[in-house]
C-alpha angles and dihedrals in degrees: 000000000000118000114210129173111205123207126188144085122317109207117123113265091028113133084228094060098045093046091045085049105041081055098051091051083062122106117240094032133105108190130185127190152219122185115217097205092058095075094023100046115186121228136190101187106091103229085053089050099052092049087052094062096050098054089035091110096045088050086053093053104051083042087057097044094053089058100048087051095043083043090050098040100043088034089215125213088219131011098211113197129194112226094308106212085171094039104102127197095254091055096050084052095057090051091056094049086054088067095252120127109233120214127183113211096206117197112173137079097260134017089211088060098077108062125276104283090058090046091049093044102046080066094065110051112097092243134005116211101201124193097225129088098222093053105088093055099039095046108096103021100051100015098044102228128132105196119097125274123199123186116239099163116214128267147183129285102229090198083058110020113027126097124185094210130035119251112283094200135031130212101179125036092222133003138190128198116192143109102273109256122180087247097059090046096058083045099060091037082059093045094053093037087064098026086061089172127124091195097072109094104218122179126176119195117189139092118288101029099096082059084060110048101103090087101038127090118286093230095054121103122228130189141163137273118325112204136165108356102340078074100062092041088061107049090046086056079072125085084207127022129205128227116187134177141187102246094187114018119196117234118185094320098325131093121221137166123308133195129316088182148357144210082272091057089072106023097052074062108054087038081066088242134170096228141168127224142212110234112253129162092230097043090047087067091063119043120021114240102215094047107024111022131352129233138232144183110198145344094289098054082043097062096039085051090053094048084054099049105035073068100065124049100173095056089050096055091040080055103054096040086065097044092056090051096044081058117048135106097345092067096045127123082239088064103046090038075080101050084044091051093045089063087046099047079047092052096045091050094048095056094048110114116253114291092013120109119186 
């Protein structure tokens, strides 16, 4: 029986969730768990956020004391960690000493993104799963790590994002659900730049979007964040959804490597969504972009995509029918739960003293 402690946030339609979930329906593993929200809240609002900061490293603390004691009282296999913006390297390293193996789940485009104490510690666990394809062989030559990194890709959660029948009704022509970025801002001015056309119906839901609206155009619909289920809903609500991702990303001066997929690029899937994707190399080995889901570059091949296909209903639907097929559940958290348990089981086993098996 494997013993893993799980830390990471706990709200519903969090990767963290789903993964910590997906592991504890396995047979053969008992999994606690700590979640890491519950002693660091996040908060918009910005009174909430300044008093945030100043108990920050009180919250750390009392996070860090309940997983030495969890770590000390379970006595895991493995301590597996989400992300772990508040995890920092000493304490990775007192894990370690308590005989436990340490593993990062990391699911973003750069480990230097995400402040110092999450870049220095990343260096510590004894093996990073990442998300993205291009981390493995850029981890220690671009990254500077030498631990070792291994590739698990996202996936979608089926108790959130999954949906057995396609939508029968459409509010909105084309959506779009993400945290506003600069980027994607510059993205949709160009697709409606091209687009030029009141009749589409166009609606964005994320944080940050209502802060952007001077320079949009006047007839879209904006709301706010979209989480769990009311995302999906959402993007169902579309007769075309939108998945954008950063290509390049910019960090401290130098450009590195962005995103090849996203979270979107599985769940507008299982949600048995039309949608339109960002090229990518990565994402053009898993779905085919002229049965499944079609491809574009920038703004202006965006909005030429979404004329053709707001004309042609039947080949939507045809589209996105394959494209849920294609992912699940194939493309499922469940799924990769097991790829994610099979580098932990290697780890575990790797670290087992000689003659000892667990």
């Amino acid at each position: 029986m494997m013993r893993i402690l799980f830390i990471g946030e706990t709200w519903q339609g969090s990767s963290a969730r789903s993964l910590r979930e997906a592991l504890s329906g396995q047979d053969g593993m008992t999994v606690r768990d700590i979640g890491e929200d519950t002693f660091i809240p996040a908060h918009r609002h910005f009174p909430l956020r300044a008093a945030n900061r100043v108990l920050r490293r009180f919250q750390r603390h009392e996070l860090e004391r309940a997983i030495l004691l969890a770590t000390g009282e379970f006595k895991p296999d493995a301590v597996v960690v989400y992300k772990g913006t508040h995890i920092s390297a000493a304490l990775v390293s007192q894990i370690q000493t308590l005989g436990s193996a340490v593993v990062n789940v990391f699911p973003d485009y750069s480990p230097h993104a995400y402040g110092a104490q999450l870049h220095d510690a990343l260096g510590m666990y004894d093996l990073a799963i990442s998300t993205k394809p291009f981390h493995p062989p850029l981890w220690g030559a671009e990254y500077g790590y030498r631990n070792r990194c291994v590739f698990v890709p996202h996936g979608y959660d089926p108790s959130v994002h999954y949906w057995h029948s396609p939508p029968t009704s459409h509010v909105y022509d084309v959506a779009l659900c993400s945290t506003w970025r600069p980027e994607y801002h510059r993205l949709m001015r160009k697709f409606a730049e091209v687009l030029d056309d009141r009749g589409v119906s166009v609606a964005i839901a994320g944080s940050g979007w209502s802060d952007h609206t001077d320079d949009l155009p006047a007839h879209w619909q904006v709301f706010g964040a979209r989480s769990g289920r009311s995302y999906g809903e959402f993007v169902r609500s579309a007769k075309i959804a939108i998945a954008p991702v950063n290509r390049t990303v910019v960090i401290n001066g130098i450009e590195q490597h962005g995103d090849e997929d996203t979270t979107r690029t599985y769940e507008l899937a299982a949600a048995h969504c039309f949608f339109l994707h960002q090229r990518t190399d990565y994402v053009s080995t898993i779905y085919d972009e002229h049965t499944e889901v079609p491809f574009w570059n920038d703004g202006s091949e965006l909005a030429l995509l979404v004329r053709r296909w707001l004309a042609d209903p039947a080949g939507r639907r045809a589209m996105a029918g394959r494209a849920h097929t294609r992912a699940v559940p194939a493309y499922s958290i469940p799924q990769r739960a097991l790829s994610v348990r099979r580098h932990v089981e290697a780890l575990i086993e790797t670290r087992a003293p000689a003659g000892m098996s667990r």
